[in-house]
C-alpha positions as CSV (number, residue, x, y, z in Angstrom):
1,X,-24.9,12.4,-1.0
2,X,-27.3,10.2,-3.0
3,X,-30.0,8.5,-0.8
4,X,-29.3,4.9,-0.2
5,X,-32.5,2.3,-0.8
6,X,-31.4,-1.2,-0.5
7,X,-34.5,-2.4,-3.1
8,X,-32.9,-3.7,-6.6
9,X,-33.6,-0.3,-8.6
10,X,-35.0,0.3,-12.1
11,X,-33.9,0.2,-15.4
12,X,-35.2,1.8,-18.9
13,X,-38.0,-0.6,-20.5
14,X,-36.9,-3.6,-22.8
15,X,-34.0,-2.0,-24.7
16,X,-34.1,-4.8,-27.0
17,X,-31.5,-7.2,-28.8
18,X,-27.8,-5.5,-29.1
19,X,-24.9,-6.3,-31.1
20,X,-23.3,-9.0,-30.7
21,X,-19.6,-7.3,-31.0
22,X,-18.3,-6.2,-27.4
23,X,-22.1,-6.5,-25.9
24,X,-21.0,-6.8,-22.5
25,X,-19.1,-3.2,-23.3
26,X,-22.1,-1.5,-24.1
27,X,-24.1,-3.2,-20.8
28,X,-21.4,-2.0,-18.6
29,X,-21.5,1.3,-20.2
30,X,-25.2,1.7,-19.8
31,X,-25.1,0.5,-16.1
32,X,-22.1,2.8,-15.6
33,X,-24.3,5.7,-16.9
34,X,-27.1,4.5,-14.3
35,X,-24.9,4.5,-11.4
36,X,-23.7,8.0,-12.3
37,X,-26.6,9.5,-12.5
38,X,-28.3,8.1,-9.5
39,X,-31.1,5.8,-11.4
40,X,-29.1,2.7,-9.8
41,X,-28.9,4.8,-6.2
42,X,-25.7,3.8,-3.7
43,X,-26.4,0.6,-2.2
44,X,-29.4,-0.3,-4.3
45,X,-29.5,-4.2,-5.5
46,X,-29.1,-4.2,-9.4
47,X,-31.8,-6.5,-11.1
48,X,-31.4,-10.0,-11.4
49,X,-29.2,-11.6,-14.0
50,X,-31.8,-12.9,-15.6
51,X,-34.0,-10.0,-15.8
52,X,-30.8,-7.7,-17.4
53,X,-30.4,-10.4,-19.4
54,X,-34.0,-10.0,-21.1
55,X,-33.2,-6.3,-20.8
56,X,-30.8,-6.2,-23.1
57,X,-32.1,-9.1,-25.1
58,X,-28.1,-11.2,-23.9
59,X,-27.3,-14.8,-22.3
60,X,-26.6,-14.6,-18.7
61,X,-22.7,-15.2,-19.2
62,X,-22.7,-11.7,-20.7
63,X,-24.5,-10.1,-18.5
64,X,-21.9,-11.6,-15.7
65,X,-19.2,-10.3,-17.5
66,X,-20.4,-7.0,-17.6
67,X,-21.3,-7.1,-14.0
68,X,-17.3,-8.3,-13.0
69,X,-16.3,-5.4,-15.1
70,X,-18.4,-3.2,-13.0
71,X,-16.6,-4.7,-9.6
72,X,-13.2,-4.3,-11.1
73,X,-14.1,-0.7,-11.6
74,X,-15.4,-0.4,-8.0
75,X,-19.0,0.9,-9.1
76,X,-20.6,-2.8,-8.2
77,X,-20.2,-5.2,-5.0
78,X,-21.1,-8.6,-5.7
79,X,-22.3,-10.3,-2.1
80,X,-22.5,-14.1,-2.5
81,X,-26.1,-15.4,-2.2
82,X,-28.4,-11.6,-2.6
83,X,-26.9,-10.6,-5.5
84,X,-25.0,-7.3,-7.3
85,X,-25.2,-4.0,-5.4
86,X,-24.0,-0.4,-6.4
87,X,-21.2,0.5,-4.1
88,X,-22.5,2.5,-1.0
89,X,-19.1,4.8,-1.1
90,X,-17.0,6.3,-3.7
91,X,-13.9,5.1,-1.6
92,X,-13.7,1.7,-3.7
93,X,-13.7,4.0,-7.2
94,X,-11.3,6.5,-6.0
95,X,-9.2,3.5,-4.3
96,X,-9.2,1.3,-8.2
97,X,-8.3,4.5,-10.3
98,X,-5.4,5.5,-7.5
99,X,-3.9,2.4,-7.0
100,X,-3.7,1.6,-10.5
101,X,-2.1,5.1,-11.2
102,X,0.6,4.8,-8.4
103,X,1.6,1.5,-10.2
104,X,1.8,2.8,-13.5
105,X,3.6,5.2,-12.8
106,X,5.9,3.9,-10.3
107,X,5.4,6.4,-7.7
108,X,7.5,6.4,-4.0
109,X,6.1,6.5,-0.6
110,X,7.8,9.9,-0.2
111,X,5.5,11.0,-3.7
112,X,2.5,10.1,-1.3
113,X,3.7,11.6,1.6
114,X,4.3,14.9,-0.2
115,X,0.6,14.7,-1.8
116,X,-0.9,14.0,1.8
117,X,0.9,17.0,2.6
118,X,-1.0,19.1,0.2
119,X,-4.3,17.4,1.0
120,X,-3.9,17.8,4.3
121,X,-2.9,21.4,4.2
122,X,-6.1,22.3,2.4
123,X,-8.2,20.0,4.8
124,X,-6.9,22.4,7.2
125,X,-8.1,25.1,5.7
126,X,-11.1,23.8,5.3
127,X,-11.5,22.5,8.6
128,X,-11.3,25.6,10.6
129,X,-14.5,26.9,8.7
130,X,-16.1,23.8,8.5
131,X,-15.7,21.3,11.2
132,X,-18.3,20.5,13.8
133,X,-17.3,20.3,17.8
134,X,-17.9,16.8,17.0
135,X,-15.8,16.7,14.5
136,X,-12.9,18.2,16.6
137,X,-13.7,15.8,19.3
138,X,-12.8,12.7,16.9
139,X,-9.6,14.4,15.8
140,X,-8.8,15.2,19.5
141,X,-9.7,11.5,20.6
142,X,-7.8,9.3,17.6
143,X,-4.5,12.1,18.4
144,X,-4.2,11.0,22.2
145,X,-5.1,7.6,21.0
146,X,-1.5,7.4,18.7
147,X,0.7,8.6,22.3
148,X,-0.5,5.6,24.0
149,X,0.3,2.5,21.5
150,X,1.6,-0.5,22.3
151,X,1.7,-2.6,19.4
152,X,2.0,-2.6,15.4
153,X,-1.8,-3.3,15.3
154,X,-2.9,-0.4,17.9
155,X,-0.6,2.1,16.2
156,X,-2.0,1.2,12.7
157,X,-5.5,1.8,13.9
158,X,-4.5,5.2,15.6
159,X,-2.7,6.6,13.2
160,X,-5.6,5.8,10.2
161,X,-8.5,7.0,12.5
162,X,-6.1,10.7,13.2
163,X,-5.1,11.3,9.7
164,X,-8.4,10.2,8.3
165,X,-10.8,11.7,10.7
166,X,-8.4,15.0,10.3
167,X,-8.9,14.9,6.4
168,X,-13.5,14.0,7.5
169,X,-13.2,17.1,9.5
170,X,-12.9,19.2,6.1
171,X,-16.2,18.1,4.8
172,X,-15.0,17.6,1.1
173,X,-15.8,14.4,-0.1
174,X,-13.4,14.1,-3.0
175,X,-10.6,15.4,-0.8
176,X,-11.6,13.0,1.9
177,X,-11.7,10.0,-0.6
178,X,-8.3,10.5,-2.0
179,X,-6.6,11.5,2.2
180,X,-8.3,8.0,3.0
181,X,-6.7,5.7,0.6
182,X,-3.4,7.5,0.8
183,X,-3.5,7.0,5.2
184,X,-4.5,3.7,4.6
185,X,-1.7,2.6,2.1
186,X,0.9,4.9,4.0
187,X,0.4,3.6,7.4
188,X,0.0,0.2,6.0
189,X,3.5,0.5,3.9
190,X,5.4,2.0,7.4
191,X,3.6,-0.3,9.8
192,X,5.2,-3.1,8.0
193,X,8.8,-2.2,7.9
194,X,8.6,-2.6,11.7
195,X,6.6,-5.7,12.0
196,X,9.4,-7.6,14.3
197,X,10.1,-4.4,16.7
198,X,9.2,-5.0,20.7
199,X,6.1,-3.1,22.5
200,X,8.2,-0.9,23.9
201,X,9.3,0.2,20.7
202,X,6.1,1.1,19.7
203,X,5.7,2.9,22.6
204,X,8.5,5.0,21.6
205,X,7.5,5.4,18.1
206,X,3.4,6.2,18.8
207,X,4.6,8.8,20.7
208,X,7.9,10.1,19.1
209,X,5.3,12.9,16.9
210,X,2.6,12.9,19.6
211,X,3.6,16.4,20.5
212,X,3.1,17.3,16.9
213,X,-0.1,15.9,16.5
214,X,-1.6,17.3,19.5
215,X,-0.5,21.0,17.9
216,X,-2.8,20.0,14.9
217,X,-5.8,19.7,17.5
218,X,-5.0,22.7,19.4
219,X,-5.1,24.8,16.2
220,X,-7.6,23.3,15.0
221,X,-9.8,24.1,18.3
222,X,-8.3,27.7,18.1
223,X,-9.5,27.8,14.8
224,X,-6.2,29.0,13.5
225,X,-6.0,28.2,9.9
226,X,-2.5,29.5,9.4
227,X,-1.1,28.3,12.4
228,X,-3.1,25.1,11.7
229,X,-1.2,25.1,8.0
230,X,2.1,25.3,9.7
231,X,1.8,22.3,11.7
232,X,0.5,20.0,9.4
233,X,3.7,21.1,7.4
234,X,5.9,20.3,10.3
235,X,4.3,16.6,11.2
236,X,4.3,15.3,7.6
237,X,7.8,17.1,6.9
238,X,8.7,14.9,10.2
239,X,6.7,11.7,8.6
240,X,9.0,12.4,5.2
241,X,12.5,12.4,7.3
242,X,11.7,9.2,8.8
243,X,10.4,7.2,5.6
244,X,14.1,8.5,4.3
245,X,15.8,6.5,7.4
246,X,13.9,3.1,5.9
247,X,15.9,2.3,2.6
248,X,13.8,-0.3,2.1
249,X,10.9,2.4,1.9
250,X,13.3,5.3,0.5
251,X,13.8,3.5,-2.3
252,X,11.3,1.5,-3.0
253,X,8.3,2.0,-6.3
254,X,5.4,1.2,-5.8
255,X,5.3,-0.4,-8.9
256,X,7.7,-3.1,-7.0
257,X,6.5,-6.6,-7.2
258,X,6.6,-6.9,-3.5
259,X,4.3,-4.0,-2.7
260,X,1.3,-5.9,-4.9
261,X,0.0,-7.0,-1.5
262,X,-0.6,-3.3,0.0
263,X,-2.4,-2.2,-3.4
264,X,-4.7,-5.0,-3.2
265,X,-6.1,-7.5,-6.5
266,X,-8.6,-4.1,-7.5
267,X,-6.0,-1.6,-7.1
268,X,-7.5,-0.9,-3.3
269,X,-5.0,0.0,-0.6
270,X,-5.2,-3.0,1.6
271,X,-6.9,-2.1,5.2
């Protein structure tokens, strides 16, 4: 992972005037390149307006345009009053390019659940070789966490700290990018079908697959990768049967109108 300095970083000397046709193009461009390569590290303030603006020899309206280009992609965070900083995670990037794809191309919850399947199944894998005690300890904590829920809100939170500190205890930071914005957007989608139900109903649902999770923990501890496979095939095979008793879910696209909320304006699943 790239160092994070929080002082605005440097760019190449005075690149001079540029051409006027789709200038604020060729700015984002050349700050893309400079996030990518780690000249503009994670977290590091970008110059001032005014200074990219003598930069690239542009009015300042330009340079902003370039910069909101740069959020919408989920390179740049613009903080109100200190200025434009490089994103300190690559969460926000993977989060934009997914939850634009899933849109385009109309994809179910049971599509996601399927891929979390995979990801999780090789997270596994990876897991046994790879987590820490700690590591374990998290997934061990956040599993006994989901048996005990008694609200929407408490089972939300459980459920997004097992399946995500699961997918962290692989060590792979793409895979653990694309598990987290899946979890979140999952959980999220779920959670509110069953917004209304009682406490005691959650209490019955939070611990419905408890026994299930659990097994993922022992295995894990055991550091049995295949039996550690097989029961994260088993839990989300479980998760898939009951999104198929929620038509509104079964059914549904994500390219539906009504699940623009959970995607979020940026194409970010909605926390």
């Amino acid at each position: 992972m790239a160092p994070r300095r929080s002082s605005s970083a440097e760019l190449p000397a005075d690149m001079g005037p540029m051409p006027r046709q789709k200038v604020a193009d060729q700015i984002l461009s050349a700050l893309r390149k400079e996030i990518v390569s780690g000249a503009l590290p994670r977290d590091s303030r970008l110059p001032t307006e005014r200074e990219l603006a003598t930069r690239f020899g542009v009015s300042g309206p330009t340079v902003r345009e370039a910069i909101r280009g740069l959020s919408a992609l989920g390179l740049v965070e613009v903080r109100h009053g200190s200025g434009a900083y490089v994103s300190p995670n690559v969460d926000n990037i993977v989060a934009v390019s997914l939850g634009t794809l899933v849109q385009l191309e109309s994809v179910g919850i049971s599509d996601l659940i399927r891929l979390l399947r995979v990801l999780n199944s090789h997270a596994a894998e990876l897991a046994v070789d790879r987590a820490t005690e700690d590591d374990i300890a998290r997934v061990r904590e956040a599993a006994e966490l989901t048996i005990t829920c008694r609200t929407v809100s408490d089972t939300a939170h459980a459920m997004t700290s097992f399946l995500t500190s699961f997918a962290d205890a692989a060590h792979d930071p793409l895979l653990g990018a694309i598990a987290r914005f899946l979890v979140h957007l999952v959980v999220k989608l779920e959670m509110s079908s069953y917004e209304s139900r009682s406490d005691e109903f959650w209490r019955k649902w939070s611990s419905s697959a408890g026994s299930l999770r659990l097994a993922m923990v022992e295995r894990l501890e055991e550091r049995d990768a295949e039996g550690l496979v097989k029961a994260v095939v088993e839990y989300h095979d479980v998760v898939a049967k009951r999104i198929d008793t929620i038509p509104q879910l079964r059914d549904a696209r994500l390219s539906d109108a009504d699940f623009e909320s959970f995607i979020g304006s940026r194409g970010r699943a909605v926390p």
